[in-house]
FIROMAR-779832 format. One record per residue (C-alpha): residue in three letters; x negated, y, z. Coordinates in steps of 0.25 Angstrom, whole numbers, padded with zeros to 4 digits, always signed. Example, Ala and Ser with C-alpha at 12.3 -4.5 7.8 and 13.67 -1.06 7.14 Angstrom:
! residues 2
ALA-0049-0018+0031;SER-0055-0004+0029;
//
This chain:
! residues 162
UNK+0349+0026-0312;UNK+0346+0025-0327;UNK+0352+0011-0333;UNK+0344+0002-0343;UNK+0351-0002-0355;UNK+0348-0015-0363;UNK+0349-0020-0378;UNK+0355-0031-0378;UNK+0352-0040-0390;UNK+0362-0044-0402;UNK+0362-0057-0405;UNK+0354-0060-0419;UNK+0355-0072-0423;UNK+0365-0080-0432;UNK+0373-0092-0429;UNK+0365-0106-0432;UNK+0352-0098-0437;UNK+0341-0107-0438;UNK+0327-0104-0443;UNK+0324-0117-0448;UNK+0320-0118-0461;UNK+0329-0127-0471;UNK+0324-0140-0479;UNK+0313-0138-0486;UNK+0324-0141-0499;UNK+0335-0132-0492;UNK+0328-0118-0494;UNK+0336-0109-0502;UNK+0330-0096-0509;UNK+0342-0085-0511;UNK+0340-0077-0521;UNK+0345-0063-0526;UNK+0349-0063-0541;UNK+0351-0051-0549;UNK+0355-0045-0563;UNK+0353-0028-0564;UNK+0354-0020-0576;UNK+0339-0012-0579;UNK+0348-0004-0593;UNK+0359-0004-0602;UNK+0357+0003-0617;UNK+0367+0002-0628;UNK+0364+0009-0641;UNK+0378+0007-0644;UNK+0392+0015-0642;UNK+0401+0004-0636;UNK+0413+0013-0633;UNK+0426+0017-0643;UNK+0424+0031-0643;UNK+0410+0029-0643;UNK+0404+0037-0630;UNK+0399+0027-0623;UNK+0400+0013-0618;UNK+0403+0008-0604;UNK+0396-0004-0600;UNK+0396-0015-0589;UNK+0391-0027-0584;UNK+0398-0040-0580;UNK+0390-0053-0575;UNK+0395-0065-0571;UNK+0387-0075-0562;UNK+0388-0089-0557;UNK+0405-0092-0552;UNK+0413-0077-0549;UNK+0401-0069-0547;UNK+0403-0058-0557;UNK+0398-0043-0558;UNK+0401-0030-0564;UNK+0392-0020-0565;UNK+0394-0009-0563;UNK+0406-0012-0556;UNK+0414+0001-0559;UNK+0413+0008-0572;UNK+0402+0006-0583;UNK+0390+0010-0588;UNK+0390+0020-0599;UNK+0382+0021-0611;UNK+0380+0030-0623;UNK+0375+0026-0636;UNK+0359+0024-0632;UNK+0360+0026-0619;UNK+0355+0016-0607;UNK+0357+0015-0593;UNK+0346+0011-0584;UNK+0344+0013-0569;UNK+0334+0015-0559;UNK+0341+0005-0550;UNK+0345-0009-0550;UNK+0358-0011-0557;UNK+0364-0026-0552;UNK+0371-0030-0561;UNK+0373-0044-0553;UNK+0366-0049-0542;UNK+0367-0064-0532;UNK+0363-0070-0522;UNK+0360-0085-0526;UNK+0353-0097-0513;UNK+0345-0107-0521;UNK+0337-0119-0515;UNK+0322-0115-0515;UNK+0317-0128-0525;UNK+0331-0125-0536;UNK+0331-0115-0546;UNK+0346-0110-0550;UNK+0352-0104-0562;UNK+0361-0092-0562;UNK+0369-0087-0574;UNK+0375-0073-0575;UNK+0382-0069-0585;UNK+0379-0053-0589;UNK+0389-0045-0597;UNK+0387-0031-0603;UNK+0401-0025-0606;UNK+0407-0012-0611;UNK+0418-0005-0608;UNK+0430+0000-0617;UNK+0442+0009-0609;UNK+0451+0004-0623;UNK+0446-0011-0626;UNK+0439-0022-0617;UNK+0426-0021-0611;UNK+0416-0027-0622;UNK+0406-0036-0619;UNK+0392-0030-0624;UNK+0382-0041-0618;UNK+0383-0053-0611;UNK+0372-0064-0607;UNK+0371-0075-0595;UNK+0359-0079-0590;UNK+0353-0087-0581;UNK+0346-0082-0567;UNK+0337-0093-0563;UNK+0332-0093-0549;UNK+0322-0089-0546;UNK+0319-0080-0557;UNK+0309-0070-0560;UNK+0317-0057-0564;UNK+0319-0055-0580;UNK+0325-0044-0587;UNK+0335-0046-0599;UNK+0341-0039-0608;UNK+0357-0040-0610;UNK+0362-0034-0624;UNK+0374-0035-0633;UNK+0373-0044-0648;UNK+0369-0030-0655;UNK+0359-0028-0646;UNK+0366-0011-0643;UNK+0366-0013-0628;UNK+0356-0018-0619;UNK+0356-0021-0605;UNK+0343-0024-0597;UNK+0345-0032-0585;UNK+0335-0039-0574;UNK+0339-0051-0569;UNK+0331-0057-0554;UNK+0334-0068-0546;UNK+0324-0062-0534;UNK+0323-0070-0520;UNK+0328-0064-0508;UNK+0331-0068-0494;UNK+0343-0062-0492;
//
């Protein structure tokens, strides 16, 4: 005689779920905010021996939330060289819950560096600026005082529901 076996169900659900909906004044929006690198293009040889110049980027946001991109060794560059990618390159990227009717301002700090084996890393570039939310998404353009090296980067503040 044949048996007949049953599923049984997993329980689903999370402890106090509701699906009410808030106050109308306690929605929240949570968005994703993000700063990626489009290229880097110097036109100058930063390096001693005049090879080729090692760079990274280091942003600082809001409290301890620093990056470093990339996180293990550097970008190198030739004399009139640029990097570009065909994928997005997240130089720094949040999470940030906003009420629905406030608008926020978020600074991060981006800084362009080389690196030197023999002297301490330069600082090539730096800028902060200010991610307001909600924001359409811009390009900028990061670049040293002698405008050799420039870095484009887009910066979006998109909405998500995760």
């Amino acid at each position: 005689m044949s048996r007949r076996y049953y599923a049984k169900g997993k329980k689903t659900y999370a402890k106090d779920q509701n699906f009410e909906q808030d106050q109308v004044g306690e929605e929240k929006e949570r968005y994703l905010i993000n700063i990626s690198l489009m290229s880097l293009k110097t036109l100058k040889d930063y390096d001693i021996m005049g090879w080729r110049g090692e760079f990274y980027f280091k942003c600082d946001g809001e409290k301890l939330f620093k990056a470093r991109w990339p996180n293990k060794g550097t970008i190198k560059l030739q004399r009139n060289q640029e990097f570009t990618s065909k994928a997005d390159m997240s130089l720094w990227s949040q999470f940030k819950t906003v009420r629905a009717d406030e608008s926020i301002i978020v600074p991060v700090k981006v800084i362009l560096r080389e690196k030197d084996p023999l002297k301490k890393d330069q600082e090539i570039a730096s800028e902060e600026y200010e991610i307001r939310l909600p924001q359409k998404t811009k390009y900028v353009i990061l670049q040293d005082k002698k405008e050799k090296t420039k870095a484009k980067l887009r910066i979006q503040a998109t909405r998500t529901r995760y």
